[in-house]
N, C-alpha and C positions, 0 to 999 in steps of 0.2 A: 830181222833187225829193223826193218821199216814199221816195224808196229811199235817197237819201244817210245816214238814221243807221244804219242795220242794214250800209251799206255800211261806215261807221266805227266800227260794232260790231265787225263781220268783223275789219275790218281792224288794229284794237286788240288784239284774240282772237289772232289769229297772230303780232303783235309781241310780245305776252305769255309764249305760250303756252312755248315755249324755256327762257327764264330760267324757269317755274317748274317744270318737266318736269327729271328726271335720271335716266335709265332702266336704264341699266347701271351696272359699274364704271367710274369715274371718271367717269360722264356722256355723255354724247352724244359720242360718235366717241373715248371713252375720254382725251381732253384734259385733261379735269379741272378746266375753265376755263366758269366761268358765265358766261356775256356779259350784260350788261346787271342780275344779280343784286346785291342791297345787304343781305349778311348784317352780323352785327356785328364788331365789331373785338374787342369785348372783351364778358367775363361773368363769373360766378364761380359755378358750380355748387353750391359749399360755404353758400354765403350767400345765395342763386337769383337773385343779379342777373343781371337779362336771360335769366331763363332761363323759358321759354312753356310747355315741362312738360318732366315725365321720367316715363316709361313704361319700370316691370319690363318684361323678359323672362329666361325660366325657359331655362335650357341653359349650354352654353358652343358660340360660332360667334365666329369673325372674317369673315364675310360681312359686306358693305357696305348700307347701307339705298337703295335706290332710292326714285325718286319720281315719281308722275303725277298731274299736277291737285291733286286736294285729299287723294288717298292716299299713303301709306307703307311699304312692304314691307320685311318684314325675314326672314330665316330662322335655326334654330338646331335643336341638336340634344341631346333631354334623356339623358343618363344615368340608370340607377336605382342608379349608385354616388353617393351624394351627396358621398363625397370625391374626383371624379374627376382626378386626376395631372394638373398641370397649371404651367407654366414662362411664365416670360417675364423680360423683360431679355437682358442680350449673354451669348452660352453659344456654346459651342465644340461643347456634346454631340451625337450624334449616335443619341441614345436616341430608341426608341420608346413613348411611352406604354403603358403597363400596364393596361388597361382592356378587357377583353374583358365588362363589364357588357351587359345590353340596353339598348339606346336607342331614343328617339323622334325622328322626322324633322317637323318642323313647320316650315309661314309662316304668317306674322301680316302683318295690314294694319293699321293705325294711321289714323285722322286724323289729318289736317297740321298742324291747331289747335290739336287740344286733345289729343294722345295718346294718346285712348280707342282701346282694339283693337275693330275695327269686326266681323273676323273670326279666326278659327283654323286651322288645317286640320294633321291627323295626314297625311301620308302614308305614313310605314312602320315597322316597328314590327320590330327586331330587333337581335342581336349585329352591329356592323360584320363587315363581310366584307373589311376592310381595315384595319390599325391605323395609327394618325396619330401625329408627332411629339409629342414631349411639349410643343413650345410651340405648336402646333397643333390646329385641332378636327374634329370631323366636321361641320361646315359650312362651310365655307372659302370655297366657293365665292358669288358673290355674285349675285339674280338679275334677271331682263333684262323690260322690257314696253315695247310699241308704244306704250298705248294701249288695247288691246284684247284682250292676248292675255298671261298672265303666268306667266315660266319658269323652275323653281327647278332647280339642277343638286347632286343630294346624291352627286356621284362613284359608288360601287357599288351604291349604293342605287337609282340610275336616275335620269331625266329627268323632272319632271313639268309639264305646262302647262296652265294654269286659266283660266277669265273673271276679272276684276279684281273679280267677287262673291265669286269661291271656289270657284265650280264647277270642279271635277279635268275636264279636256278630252278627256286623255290620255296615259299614262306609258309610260314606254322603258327598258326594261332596256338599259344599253350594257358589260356583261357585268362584271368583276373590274380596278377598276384602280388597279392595284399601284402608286402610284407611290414611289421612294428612293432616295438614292444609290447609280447606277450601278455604283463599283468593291466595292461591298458589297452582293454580290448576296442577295436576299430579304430584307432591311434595308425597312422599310416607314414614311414619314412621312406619307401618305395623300396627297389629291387637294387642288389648287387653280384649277385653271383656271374662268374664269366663263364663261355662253354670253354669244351678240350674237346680237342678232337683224338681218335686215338682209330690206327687204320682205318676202316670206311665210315666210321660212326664219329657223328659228334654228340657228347652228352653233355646234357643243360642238368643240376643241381639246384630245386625250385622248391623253398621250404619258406611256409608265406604260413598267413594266422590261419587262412581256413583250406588250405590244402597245401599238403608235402610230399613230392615224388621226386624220382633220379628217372633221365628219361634216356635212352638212345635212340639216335634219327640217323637216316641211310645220308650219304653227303649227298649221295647221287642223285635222289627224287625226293626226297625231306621223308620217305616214310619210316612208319613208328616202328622200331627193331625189338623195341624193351621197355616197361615201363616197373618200375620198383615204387611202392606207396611207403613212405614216412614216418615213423609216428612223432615226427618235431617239430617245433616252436619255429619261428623264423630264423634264416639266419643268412649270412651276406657273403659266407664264403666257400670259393670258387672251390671244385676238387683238383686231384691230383692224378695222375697216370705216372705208377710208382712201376719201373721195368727194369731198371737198372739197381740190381739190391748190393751189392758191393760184397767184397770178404765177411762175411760172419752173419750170414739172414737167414739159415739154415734153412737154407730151400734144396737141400740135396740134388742139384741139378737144377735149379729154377723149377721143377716142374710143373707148377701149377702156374706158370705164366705175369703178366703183368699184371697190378690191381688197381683198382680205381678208389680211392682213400678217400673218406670225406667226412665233414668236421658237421657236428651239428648242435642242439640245443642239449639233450638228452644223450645222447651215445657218438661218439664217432664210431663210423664202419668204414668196414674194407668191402668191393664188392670183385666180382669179376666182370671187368669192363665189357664181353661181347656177349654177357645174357643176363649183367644184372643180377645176379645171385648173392645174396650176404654171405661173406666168407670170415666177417668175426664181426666184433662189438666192444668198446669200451664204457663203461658209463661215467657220465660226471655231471650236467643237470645245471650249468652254467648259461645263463642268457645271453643272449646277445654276441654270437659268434660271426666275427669278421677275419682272422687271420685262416690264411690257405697251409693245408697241411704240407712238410716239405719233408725231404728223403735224402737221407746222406748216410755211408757209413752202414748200411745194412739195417736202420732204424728210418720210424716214420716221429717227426717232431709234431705234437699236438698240443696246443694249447686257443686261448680265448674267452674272451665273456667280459661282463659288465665290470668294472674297477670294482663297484661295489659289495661284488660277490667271494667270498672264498671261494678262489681259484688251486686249479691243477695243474701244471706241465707234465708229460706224457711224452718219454721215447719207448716207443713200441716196436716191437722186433720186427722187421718182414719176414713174411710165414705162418704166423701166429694163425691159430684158425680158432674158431668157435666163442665164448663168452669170457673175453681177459680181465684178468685182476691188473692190479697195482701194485702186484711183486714180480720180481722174476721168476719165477714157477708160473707166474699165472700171464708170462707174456708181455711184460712191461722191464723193460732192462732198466728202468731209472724214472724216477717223480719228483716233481719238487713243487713247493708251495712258493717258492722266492721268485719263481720265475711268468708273470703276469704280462702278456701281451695283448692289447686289448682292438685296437685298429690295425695297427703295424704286421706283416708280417718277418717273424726273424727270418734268417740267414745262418746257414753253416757257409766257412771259408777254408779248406783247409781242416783243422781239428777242432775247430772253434766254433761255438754256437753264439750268435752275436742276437739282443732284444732291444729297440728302442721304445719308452712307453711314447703317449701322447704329448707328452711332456719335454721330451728328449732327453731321458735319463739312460745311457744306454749301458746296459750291462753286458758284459763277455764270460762264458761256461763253456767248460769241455765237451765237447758233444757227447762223446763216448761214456763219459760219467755222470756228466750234471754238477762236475765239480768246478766252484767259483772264480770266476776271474779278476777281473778289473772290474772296475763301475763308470765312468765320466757321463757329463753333461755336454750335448751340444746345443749351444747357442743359448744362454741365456734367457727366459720367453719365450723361445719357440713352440710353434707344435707344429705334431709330425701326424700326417695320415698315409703318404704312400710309403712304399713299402721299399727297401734297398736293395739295390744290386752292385755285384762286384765284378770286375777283372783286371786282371795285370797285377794283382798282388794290393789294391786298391777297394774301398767299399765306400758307396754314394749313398747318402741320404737327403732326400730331397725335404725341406720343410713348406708347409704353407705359408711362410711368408715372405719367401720369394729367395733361397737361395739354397745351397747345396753344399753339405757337406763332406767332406774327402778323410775316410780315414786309413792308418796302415794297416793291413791285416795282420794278423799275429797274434804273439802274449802281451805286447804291449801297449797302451794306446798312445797313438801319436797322431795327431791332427795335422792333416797333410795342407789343407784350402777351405777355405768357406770363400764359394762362387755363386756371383751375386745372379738371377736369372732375370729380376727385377716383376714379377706375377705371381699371383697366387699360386701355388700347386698342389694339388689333390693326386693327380696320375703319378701312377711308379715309370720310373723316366724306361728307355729300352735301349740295350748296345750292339751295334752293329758296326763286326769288324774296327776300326779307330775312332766310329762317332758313339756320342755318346746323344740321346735323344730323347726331348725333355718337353713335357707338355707343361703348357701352362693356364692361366686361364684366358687368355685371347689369342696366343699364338704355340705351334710347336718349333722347336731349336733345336739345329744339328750342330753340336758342338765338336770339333776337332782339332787335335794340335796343327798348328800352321808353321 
């Protein structure tokens, strides 16, 4: 009987422990969906209702904040040009930044509470060996921890992974990567892809104009586990570690394990995360891929590419193995041509597959079918590049030009808040437990109901 409260410590610890944990981009298995999390609905950062702090950071990065336990992780990259060239809103341009200044590579840990930087850490200190689009930064990428093991990926600058103190573990050079529009060659908008970690390996997703590999690295000493070679164009988005396939993936027992899903210029593939092995392929031949592949319902959601291109949306069954078509016999339970996500990545909530374009036209589809919802606009001129996340029955869309939208999840749309953040924002905000936490361009905000 004296072990029953430590039994229901434990046991509290690990119902907890989820909802306040957000370790990647978009969170756990890159969803973007907090289960059991009660951020707020509403705040106003101009006036700081509901707002639990705001914490400078010095740079310019669209990296996303991760979160473990009671820390914060953010990354950024300072300039010594203090005017460094810099765009946001809807542009057609195809310009590269102008800034061959030197930079500083840096993460920062925060407390969850109170916003105090707990720690620092310089990693590299020089001229990009890559230049970045003009509405992009040298930090883009956003970074990845277990728990125990915390990995920033600064693209040419290399790989580095720390203790959750700050201790540098081990760095990885992963050589020049060039990534930009393919039909304009040596045209450079820099790097996006973020890692995942996935039990002891993290893999980095690195498909640049003049080399394309999926790589796995040990967390423990940085060394090289795996390396998979490409045959694709550039492209900006992160993979997936797909493990949890739901009723109907016809994996007969799961047996073949968790897989590592990933979106590309030419094919999306499936691999096996702990040797790298291609385990299918789809083709589609769409440029310019930024949205992360996402997993609900026993299906993998594919889409992306250039607005300009005839586009594809793709639910692909988990399980599928070898060379799929675009019917169900050949492994694709649903396509559709209406459904065009081009920076943004959607969101399932529930039974609903939610898209916002650039634009903020957002549409709502059955997951399960691909069959049409609703359609609304939010905000008027907005544009949208991070990516939304939901909980408590709630879905947040963060716009560039400085506020946040709140809508109700369901069949129907209803606009719950537009919360003003008063910054740019490029980063997909993160939730932990009842804050809601939102990067901007000069500072990050933990927002909470008070």
């Amino acid at each position: 009987m004296k072990l029953l409260p430590v039994l229901f410590f434990w046991l509290a610890l690990t119902l907890v422990a989820p909802a306040q944990n957000w370790p990647s981009f978009r969170g756990a298995h890159a969803s973007g969906v907090a289960e059991s999390a009660h951020p707020p609905a509403t705040w106003n950062a101009e006036t700081a209702s509901n707002v639990l702090w705001k914490t400078a950071i010095p740079g310019l990065a669209h990296s996303s904040p991760v979160v473990w336990g009671e820390r914060v992780f953010v990354t950024t990259a300072i300039s010594a040009n203090a005017d460094t060239p810099f765009e946001y809103g809807l542009t057609d341009t195809a310009a590269a930044a102008k800034d061959v200044s030197p930079h500083t590579w840096r993460v920062y840990c925060l407390d969850k509470q109170s916003g105090r930087i707990l720690w620092e850490k310089s990693v590299h200190s020089g001229v990009p060996k890559v230049r970045r689009h003009v509405k992009a930064s040298q930090a883009n990428s956003t970074p990845a921890t277990d728990g125990k093991y915390l990995v920033a990926l600064f693209g040419s600058e290399g790989l580095f992974c720390f203790t959750l103190e700050g201790k540098l573990l081990w760095q990885k050079d992963l050589g020049v990567l060039a990534g930009g529009w393919t039909p304009a060659n040596g045209l450079q908008w820099g790097f996006g892809s973020s890692p995942v970690i996935y039990q002891q390996l993290v893999i980095v997703q690195c498909d640049t104009q003049d080399q394309s590999f999926i790589a796995a690295f040990s967390l423990k000493d940085g060394k090289e586990v795996w390396r998979t070679p490409r045959t694709e164009d550039t492209s900006w988005s992160t993979p997936t570690i797909a493990s949890d396939f739901g009723a109907g993936a016809g994996r007969a027992g799961n047996r073949r394990g968790a897989e590592l899903v990933t979106a590309g210029t030419k094919f999306y593939r499936g691999y096996d995360p702990l040797t790298g092995r291609e385990l299918w392929r789809l083709a589609d031949g769409a440029d310019v891929k930024i949205p992360t592949p996402i997993v609900a319902h026993g299906l993998y959601f594919l889409g992306g590419g250039s607005s300009q291109e005839k586009l594809n949306f793709f639910a692909v069954r988990a399980g599928s193995q070898g060379e799929l078509k675009a019917t169900p016999e050949g492994g694709v339970a649903w396509h559709s041509q209406a459904i065009k996500p081009h920076v943004v990545t959607p969101i399932v909530v529930g039974d609903f597959l939610y898209v916002c374009t650039d634009t903020g036209i957002l549409t709502q589809f059955e997951a399960k079918t691909g069959a049409a919802g609703y359609r609304a606009r939010l905000g008027r001129g907005a544009s949208f590049s991070a990516s939304p996340v939901a909980a408590d029955g709630r879905i947040y869309f963060a716009s560039e030009d400085g506020e946040v939208f709140v809508i109700k999840a369901g069949a129907q749309f209803e606009l719950l808040a537009r919360n003003p953040v008063g910054e740019v924002m490029l980063a997909t905000p993160a939730i932990s437990g009842s804050l809601l936490i939102v990067r901007g361009q000069h500072h990050v905000f933990a927002f909470k109901e008070k």
